[in-house]
C-alpha positions as CSV (number, residue, x, y, z in Angstrom):
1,X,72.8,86.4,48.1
2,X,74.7,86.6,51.7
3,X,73.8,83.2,52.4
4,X,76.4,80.8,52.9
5,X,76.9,77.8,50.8
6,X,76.6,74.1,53.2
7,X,79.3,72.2,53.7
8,X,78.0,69.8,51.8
9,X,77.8,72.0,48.9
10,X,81.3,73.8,49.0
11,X,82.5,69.9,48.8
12,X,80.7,69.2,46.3
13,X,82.8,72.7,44.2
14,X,85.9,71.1,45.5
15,X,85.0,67.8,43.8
16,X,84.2,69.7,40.6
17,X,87.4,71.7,40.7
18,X,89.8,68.5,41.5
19,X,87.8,67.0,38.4
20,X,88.0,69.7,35.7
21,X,91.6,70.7,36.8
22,X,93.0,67.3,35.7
23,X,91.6,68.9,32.0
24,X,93.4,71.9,32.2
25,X,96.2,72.0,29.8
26,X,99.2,74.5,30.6
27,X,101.4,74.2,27.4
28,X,100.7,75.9,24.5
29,X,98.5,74.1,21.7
30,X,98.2,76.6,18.6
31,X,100.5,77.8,16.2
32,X,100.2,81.8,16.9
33,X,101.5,80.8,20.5
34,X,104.9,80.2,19.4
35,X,105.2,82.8,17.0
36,X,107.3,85.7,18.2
37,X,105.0,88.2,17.3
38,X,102.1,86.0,17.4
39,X,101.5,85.8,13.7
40,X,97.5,84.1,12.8
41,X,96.4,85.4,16.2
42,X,93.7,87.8,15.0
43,X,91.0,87.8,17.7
44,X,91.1,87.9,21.5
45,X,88.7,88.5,24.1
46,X,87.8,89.9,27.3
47,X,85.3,89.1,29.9
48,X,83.7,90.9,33.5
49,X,80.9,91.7,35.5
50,X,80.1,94.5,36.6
51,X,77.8,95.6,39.7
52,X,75.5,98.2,40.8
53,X,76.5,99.2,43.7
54,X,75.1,97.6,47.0
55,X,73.7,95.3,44.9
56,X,75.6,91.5,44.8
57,X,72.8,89.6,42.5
58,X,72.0,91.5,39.8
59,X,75.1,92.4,37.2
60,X,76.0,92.6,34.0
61,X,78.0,89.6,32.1
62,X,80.3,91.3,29.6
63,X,82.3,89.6,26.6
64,X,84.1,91.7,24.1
65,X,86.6,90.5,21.2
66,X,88.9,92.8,19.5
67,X,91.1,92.6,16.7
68,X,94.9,92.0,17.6
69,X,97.1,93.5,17.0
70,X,95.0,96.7,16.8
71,X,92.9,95.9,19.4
72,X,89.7,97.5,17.9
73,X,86.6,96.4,19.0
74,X,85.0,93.9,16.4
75,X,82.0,92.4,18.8
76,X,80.4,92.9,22.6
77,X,77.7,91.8,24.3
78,X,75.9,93.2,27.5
79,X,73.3,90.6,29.2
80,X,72.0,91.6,32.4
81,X,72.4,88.3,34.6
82,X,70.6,86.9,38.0
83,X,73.5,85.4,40.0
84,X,72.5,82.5,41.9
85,X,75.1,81.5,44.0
86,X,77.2,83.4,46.8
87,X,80.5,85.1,46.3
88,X,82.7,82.8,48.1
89,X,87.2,82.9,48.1
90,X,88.2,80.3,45.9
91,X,84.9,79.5,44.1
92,X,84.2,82.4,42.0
93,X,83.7,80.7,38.9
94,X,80.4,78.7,40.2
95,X,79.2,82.2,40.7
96,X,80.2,83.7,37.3
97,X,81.4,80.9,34.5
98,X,77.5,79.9,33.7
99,X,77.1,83.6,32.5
100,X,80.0,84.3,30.9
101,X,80.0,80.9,28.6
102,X,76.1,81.9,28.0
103,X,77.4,84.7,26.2
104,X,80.2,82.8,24.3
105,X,77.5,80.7,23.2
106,X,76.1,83.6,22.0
107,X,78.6,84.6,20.3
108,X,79.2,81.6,18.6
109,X,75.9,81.0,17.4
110,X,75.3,84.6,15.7
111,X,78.6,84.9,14.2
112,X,81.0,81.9,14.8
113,X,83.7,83.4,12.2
114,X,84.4,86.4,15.2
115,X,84.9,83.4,18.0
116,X,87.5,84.0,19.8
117,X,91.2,82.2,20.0
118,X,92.4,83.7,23.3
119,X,90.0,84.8,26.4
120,X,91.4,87.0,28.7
121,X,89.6,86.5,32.2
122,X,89.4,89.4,35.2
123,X,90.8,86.7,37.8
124,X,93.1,83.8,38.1
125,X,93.9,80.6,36.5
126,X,96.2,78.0,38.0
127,X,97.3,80.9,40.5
128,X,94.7,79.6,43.3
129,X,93.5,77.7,46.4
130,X,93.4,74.7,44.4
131,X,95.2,75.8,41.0
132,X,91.9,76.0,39.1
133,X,90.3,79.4,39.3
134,X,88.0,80.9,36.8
135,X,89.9,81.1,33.9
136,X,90.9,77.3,34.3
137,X,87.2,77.0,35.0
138,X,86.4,79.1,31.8
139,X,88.4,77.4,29.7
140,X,88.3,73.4,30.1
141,X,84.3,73.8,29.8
142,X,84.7,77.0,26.5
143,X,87.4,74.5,25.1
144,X,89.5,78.0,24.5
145,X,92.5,79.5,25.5
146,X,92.0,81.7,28.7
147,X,94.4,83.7,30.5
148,X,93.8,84.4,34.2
149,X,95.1,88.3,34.7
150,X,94.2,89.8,38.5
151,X,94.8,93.3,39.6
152,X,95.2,92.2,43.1
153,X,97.4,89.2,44.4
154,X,95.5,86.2,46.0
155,X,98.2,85.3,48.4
156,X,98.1,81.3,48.9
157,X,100.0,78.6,48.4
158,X,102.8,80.7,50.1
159,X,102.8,83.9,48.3
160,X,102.3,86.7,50.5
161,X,102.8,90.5,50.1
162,X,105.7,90.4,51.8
163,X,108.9,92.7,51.8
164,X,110.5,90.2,49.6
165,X,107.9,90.7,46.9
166,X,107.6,94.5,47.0
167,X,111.0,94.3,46.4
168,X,110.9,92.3,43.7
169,X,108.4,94.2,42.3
170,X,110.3,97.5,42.8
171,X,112.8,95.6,40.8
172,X,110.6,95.5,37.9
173,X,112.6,98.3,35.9
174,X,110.1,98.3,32.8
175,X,107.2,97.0,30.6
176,X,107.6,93.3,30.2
177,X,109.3,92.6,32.9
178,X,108.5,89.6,35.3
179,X,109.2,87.7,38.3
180,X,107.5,84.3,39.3
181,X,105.3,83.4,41.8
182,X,106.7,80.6,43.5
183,X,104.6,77.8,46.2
184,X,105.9,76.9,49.2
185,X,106.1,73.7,46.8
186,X,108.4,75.1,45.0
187,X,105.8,75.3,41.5
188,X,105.5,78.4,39.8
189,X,101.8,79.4,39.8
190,X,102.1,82.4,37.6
191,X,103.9,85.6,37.6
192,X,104.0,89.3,38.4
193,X,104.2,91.2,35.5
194,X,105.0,95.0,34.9
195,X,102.3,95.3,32.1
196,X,103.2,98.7,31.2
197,X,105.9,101.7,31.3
198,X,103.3,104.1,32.8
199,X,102.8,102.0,35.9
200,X,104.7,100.3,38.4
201,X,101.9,98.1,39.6
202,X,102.0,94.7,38.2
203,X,99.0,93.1,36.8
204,X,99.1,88.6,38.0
205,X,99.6,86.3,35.3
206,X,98.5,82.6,35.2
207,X,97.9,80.1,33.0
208,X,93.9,79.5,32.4
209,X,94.0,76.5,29.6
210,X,95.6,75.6,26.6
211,X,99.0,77.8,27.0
212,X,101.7,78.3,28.4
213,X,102.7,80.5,31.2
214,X,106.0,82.4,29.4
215,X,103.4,82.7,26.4
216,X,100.5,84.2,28.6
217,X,102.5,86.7,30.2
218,X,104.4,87.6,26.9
219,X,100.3,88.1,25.2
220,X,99.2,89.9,28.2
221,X,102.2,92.6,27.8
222,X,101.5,92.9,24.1
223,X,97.7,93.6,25.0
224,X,98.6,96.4,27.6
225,X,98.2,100.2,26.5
226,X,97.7,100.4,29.6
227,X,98.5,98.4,33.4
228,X,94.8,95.9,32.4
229,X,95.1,94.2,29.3
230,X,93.0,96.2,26.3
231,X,89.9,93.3,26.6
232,X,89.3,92.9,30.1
233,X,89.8,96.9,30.5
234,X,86.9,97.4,27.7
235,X,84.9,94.8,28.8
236,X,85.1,96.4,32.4
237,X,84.5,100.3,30.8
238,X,81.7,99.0,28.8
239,X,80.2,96.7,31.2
240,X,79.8,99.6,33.3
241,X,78.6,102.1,30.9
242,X,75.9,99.3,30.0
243,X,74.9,99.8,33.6
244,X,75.3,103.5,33.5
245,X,72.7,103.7,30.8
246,X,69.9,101.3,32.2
247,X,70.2,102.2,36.0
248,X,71.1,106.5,35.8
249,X,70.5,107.0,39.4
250,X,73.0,103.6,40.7
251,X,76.3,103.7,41.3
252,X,78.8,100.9,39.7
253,X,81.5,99.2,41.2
254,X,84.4,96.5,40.3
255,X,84.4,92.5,41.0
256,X,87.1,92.7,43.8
């Protein structure tokens, strides 16, 4: 899967982005997202793919949901997955989205009452090339609330890893604490976030669909025992245990 996409295709995936990001909606649109302590939020998910090692095609699509606010694990599902088209920067969700709504659908037609109302996506939302990455992409076509949280900071737009932003990461005293991630336009895009006490590594906040950004990064903290939010990191650990089991003698490794 090293082969590179034409030109003619990647335009095409710009055209599809510009299109489905005028459908993105980043303002929250149900009632738990105003709540202080989100009160009728009872269900939020987490999605990944993992890889064996050396090995870019064949993965395993992960969803899990857990219960919030205890975040026990009410439902997963493991699907081994064929990808068909090549990891390229800024168009990871032609890659990944057709696998990861397959097993929504799944979801949804087995037990529809354990659907979802939040997704929590291992990647970006509006914090991107083109401010619609794969949880914008997730969540216009699922019709769900995503929330885009990356472990790594995509620096565009005019963000960079600069002294300025270690310092204001270093300022980040503890757990819940945030600082924006401002364009050379001036638009806030998403925002570093100190997810927990025990680490001083910020996880990236941005808005996927259907809320706001102050309301995804206030979720994201209050679904952190630990720096990743509770369903992405259990989708990742169980993703990778699922490939543990079924291929003994591969290694795994993480979606960079």
């Amino acid at each position: 899967m090293d082969v590179c996409p034409t030109e003619e295709l990647l335009k095409q995936w710009e055209s599809e982005q510009q299109r489905l990001r005028q459908q993105v909606v980043d303002q929250d649109c149900e009632v738990w997202q105003s709540s202080p302590h989100f009160a009728g939020l009872q269900r939020v998910a987490g999605v990944d793919l993992s890889f064996i090692k050396g090995d870019n095609v064949n993965a395993c699509a992960q969803l899990v949901v857990l219960g919030y606010p205890d975040l026990q694990l009410l439902y997963e599902d493991s699907q081994m997955v064929k990808l068909t088209a090549p990891y390229i920067a800024g168009f990871l969700a032609f890659r990944e989205t057709p696998f990861l709504l397959e097993a929504l659908q799944r979801l949804n037609d087995k037990d529809p009452a354990l659907m979802p109302q939040v997704v929590f996506v291992d990647g970006n939302g509006l914090f991107h090339y083109r401010e619609f990455g794969l949880a914008c992409h997730l969540g216009v076509l699922s019709r769900l609330p995503c929330v885009g949280v990356a472990k790594n900071l995509l620096q565009v737009q005019g963000v960079h890893k600069s002294d300025e932003h270690q310092s204001q990461i270093a300022a980040l005293q503890k757990g819940g604490a945030s600082f924006p991630l401002i364009a050379a336009s001036g638009k806030v895009l998403g925002k570093a976030l100190r997810s927990s006490e025990s680490s001083s590594k910020p996880v990236y906040v941005s808005v996927g669909h259907k809320i706001g950004l102050d309301t995804a990064v206030r979720l994201t903290h209050a679904c952190c025992r630990y720096r990743v939010p509770e369903p992405i990191r259990q989708a990742d650990i169980r993703s990778r245990e699922y490939l543990r089991q079924h291929f003994p003698d591969a290694d795994t490794q993480l979606k960079e």
